[in-house]
N, C-alpha and C positions, 0 to 999 in steps of 0.2 A: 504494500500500500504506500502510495505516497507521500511523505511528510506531512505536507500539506495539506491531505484530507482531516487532519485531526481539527483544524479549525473550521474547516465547513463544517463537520460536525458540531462542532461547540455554538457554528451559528445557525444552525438546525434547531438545537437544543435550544438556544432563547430565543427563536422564531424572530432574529433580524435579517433585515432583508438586501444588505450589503456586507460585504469584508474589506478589508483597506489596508494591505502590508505598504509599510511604505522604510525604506531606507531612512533611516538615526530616528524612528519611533518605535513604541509601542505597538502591538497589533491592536485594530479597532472596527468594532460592527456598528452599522445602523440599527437602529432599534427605537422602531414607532417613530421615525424623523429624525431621530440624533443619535448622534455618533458618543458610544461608550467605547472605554480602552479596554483590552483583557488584559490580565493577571499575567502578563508576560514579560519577558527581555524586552530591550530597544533592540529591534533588528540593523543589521550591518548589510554593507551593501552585496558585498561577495558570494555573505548568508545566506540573503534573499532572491541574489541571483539561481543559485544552485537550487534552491527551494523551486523558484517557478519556474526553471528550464527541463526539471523532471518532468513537469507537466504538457508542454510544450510544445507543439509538432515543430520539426526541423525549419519548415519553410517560412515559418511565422519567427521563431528567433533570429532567421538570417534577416528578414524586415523589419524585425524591431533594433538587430543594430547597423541598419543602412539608415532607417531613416526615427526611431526614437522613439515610436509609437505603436503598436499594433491591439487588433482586434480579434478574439475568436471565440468559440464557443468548448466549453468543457463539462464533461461528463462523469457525476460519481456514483458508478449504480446504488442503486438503490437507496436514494438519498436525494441527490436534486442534482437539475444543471445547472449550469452557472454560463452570462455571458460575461467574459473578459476584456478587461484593456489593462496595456501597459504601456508605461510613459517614461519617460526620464526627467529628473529633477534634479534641485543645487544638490543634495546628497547619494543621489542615486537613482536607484532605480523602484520604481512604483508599483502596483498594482490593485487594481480595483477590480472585484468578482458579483456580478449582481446575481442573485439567487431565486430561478427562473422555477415557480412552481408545475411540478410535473404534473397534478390536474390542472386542467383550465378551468378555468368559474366559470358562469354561467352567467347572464347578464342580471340575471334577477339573485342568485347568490353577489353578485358586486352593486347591490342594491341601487342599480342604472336603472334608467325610465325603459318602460316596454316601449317606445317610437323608436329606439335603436335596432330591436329587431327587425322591423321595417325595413330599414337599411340593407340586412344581410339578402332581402329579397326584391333590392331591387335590379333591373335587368343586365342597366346600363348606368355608365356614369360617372365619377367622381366624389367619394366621400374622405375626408380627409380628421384625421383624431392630432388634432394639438395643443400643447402646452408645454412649460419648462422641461427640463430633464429631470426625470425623478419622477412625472408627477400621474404615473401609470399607464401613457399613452398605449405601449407593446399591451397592455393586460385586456385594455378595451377593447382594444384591437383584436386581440387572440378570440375574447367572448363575441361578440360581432360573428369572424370569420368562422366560427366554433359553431355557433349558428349554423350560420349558412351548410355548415360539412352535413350536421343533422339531418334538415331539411330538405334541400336542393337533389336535385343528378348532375351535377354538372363536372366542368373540370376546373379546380382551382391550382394557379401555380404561385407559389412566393417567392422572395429576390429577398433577401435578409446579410445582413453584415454583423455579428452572424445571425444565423437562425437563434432563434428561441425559444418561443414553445412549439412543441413537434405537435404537429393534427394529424393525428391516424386517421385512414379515409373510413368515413363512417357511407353517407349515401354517396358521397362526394368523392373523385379521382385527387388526390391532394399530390403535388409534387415541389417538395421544396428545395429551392438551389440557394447555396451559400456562398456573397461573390470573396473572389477568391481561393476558393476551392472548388467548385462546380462551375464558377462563369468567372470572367474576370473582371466585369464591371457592371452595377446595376444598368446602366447605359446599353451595353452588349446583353445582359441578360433580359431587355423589356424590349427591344429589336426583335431578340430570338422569337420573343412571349407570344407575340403576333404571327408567327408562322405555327404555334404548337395549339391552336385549337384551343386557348380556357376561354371560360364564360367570367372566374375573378381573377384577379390578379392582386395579387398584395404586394408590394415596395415600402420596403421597410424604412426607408425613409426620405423622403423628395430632395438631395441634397444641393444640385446644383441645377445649371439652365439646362442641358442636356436632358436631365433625366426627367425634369418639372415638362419639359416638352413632349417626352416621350411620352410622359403618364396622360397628357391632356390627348394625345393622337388616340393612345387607346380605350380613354373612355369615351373619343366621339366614334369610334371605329366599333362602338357594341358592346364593349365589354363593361363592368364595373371593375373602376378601379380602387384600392382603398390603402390609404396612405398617412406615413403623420410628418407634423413642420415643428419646428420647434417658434411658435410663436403666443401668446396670450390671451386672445381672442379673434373671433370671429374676422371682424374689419380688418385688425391685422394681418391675419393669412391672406383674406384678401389682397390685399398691399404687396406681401412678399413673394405670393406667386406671381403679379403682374409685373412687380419691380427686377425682379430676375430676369427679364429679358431686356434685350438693347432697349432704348426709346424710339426708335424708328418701328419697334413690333407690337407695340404696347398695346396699339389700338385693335391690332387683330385678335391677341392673345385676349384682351377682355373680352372683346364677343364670345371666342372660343371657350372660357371659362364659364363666362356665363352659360352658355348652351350646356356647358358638361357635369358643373356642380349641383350635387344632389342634396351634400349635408356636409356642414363643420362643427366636428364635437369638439369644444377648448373645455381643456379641462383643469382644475385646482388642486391639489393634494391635500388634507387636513389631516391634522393628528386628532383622533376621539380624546374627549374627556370622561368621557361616560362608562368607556372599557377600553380597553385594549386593541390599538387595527388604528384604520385610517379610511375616510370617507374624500369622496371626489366630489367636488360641487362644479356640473357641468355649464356651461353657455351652450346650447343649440341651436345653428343656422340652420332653415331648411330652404332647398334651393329653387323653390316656389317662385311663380312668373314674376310675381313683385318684387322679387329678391335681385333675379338674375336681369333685371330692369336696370334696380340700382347698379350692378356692378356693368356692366355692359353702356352705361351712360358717363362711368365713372362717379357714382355720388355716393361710394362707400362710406362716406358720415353718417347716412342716414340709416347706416345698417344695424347697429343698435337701438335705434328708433322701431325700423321693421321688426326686431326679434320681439318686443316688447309686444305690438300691436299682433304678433303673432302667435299667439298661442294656440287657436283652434287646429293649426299645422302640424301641433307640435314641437313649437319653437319655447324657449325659455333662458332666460337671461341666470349670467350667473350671480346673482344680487338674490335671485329668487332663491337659486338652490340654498344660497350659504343661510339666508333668512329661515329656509325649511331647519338646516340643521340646529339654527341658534335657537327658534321655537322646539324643539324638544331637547336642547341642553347638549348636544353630539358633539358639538366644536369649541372655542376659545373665543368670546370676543374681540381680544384684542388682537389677535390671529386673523378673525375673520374681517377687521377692519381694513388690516395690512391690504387687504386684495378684494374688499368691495368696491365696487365702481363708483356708487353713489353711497357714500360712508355714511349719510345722516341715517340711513334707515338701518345703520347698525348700531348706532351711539344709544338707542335704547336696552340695548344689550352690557352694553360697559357701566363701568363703576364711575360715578360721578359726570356721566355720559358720554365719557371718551377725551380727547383734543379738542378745543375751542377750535382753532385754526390748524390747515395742512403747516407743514414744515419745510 
C-alpha cells in the first residue's frame, strides 16, 4: 500500500473533503469549509516528493517537472477517488487531493430544486453549472448527468481533466475520455465528439475560446451540451462566454448563444449550522425567449431583473435560496450577507442588523 493512502484514510474517517500536503507544513484536510492541521511532522520537500511520485503515472511527473503543474485522477479501492493537482511553491512542492464521492447523489438527496431534472431531458442545447472553485459545481453536474444515464437511451460522452465521478451506463451508453490520457485536448476531444454519434456531451470545463466555440457548434448542431465556468452568476457567464471571443465576433457569438442556452445554475457553497454538511444556494437562469432577447440585444443588466420576474419558469435568484436557508436556521448570517446581492433582506437575520454601510 502506498504511504500515502494512510491519510486519505484519516480523511475518510473525518469525512473532509480535501487533503493538502504541502512542503515546510503540517499535513491538512478540509472539513465543513476549513482547513484543520493533522497531528503530524512538517513535511520536507524531498519527503513529499517520494511520497506523491509513488503514486504517480510516469507521464504526469515528467509534466509536472517541465512545466510545475499537473492534473490527474487517483484511485484507492475501496475507499474513494481523488482528483489531483500539483504545483510548485517558495518551499517546494505541493499537492492538493479532492475526494470525489464514489456514489453520486441524487439531485433530490443534494436537496436541489426538481427544474434541474428538467435539464437532464432536454434534447438540445447549452446548460452550463457555475460558481467559484470549491463550490460543488462537478457534484451538480454529476447529479444532473446521473439523471439523464437513469432515464434517457441515449449516448453520452465526457471530456474531463481528469475525470471524476465515473457513471456506469445504466439506460444510457456513457463513454468517458480523460484529456491527456484518452485525447489530448478538450479542443481535439469535442471535434472528435461530433463524428461519434452522443445525444450529451459533458466538458468538464469551458476553459478557453476554442473550446467555448466548440461547445456552442455542438449545442446548435442537436446535441445538449453541459458544462461549468468559473464565474458568480448568471449575467456574469453571460459576459464571459461572449467576452472570450475577438470583438469583431461578439455580435454573432451573442445570437448564437442566445439561440443555444437553455439554463445557468451559479451556485454558493455554505457551511450548515444546524448539523454537519454544507448547502448550495443556487441562482437559476432559464433560457426562455425573454431571456435569450436580452442577451442577443446585449442588455445582460437586465438579467437579474428577468430571473426575478421569473419564477413561473423556474427561475430563482440566489437572494431567494440563501433567505430559504436563513428562514429555517441552515446557514450563518453573516456568511450569508458576505454573498447576498441585495444584503438588506439579510440584515434581518444578523445581530444588531448587520453593517450600517458597504465597506
Amino acid at each position: 500500500m502506498a504511504q500515502i493512502n494512510a491519510f486519505f484514510k484519516m480523511l475518510h474517517e473525518h469525512g473532509g473533503s480535501d487533503l493538502h500536503l504541502s512542503s515546510g507544513s503540517q499535513p491538512m484536510m478540509r472539513l465543513r469549509g476549513e482547513l484543520h492541521r493533522f497531528k503530524f511532522k512538517v513535511l520536507g520537500h524531498d519527503e513529499l516528493v517520494r511520497m506523491l511520485y509513488e503514486i504517480t503515472p510516469e507521464n504526469k511527473v515528467k509534466l509536472f517537472e517541465e512545466t510545475g503543474d499537473v492534473d490527474f485522477g487517483y484511485d484507492v479501492p475501496g475507499l474513494a477517488r481523488y482528483r489531483v493537482n500539483f504545483f510548485r511553491q517558495m518551499n517546494g512542492i505541493s499537492a492538493v487531493f479532492r475526494q470525489i464521492p464514489e456514489k453520486i447523489l441524487t439531485l433530490e438527496e443534494l436537496g436541489l430544486p426538481e427544474k434541474l431534472q428538467d435539464l437532464a431531458l432536454l434534447p438540445k442545447g447549452l446548460v452550463l453549472v457555475t460558481g467559484p472553485t470549491g463550490s460543488g459545481k462537478s457534484t451538480t453536474l454529476a447529479a444532473i448527468l446521473n439523471y439523464a444515464n437513469k432515464v434517457r437511451k441515449d449516448h453520452i460522452i465526457t471530456i474531463e481533466d481528469p475525470i471524476e465521478f465515473v457513471h456506469k451506463p445504466m439506460s444510457c451508453l456513457v463513454n468517458q475520455r480523460e484529456v491527456g490520457r484518452d485525447t489530448k485536448s478538450f479542443k481535439a476531444a469535442l471535434r472528435g465528439a461530433l463524428r461519434e454519434d452522443p445525444d450529451i456531451i459533458l466538458v468538464g470545463e469551458m476553459r478557453d475560446y476554442e473550446t467555448i466555440a466548440l461547445a456552442l457548434e455542438a449545442a446548435e448542431t442537436g446535441h445538449l451540451v453541459l458544462s461549468t465556468l468559473h464565474t458568480v452568476s448568471a449575467a456574469k457567464t453571460v459576459d464571459r462566454v461572449i467576452e472570450v471571443f475577438p470583438e469583431e465576433m461578439q455580435a454573432q457569438v451573442r445570437a448564437s448563444f442566445a439561440d443555444s442556452l437553455r439554463a445557468v445554475v451559479s451556485q454558493t457553497l455554505f457551511r450548515r449550522v444546524d448539523r454537519p454538511g454544507r448547502v448550495a444556494a443556487l441562482e437559476i437562469l432559464i433560457g426562455v425567449p425573454s431571456v435569450r432577447n436580452l442577451i442577443r440585444e446585449g442588455k445582460n443588466h437586465q438579467i437579474a431583473s428577468m430571473i426575478q420576474t421569473g419564477r413561473e419558469h423556474g427561475m430563482q435568484s440566489v437572494d431567494d435560496d440563501i433567505l430559504r436557508y436563513l428562514q429555517k436556521g441552515m446557514i450563518d448570517p453573516d456568511a450569508a450577507y458576505v454573498y447576498a446581492q441585495n444584503k438588506d433582506r439579510v440584515r434581518p437575520f444578523m445581530k444588531n442588523g448587520g453593517p450600517r454601510k458597504e465597506v
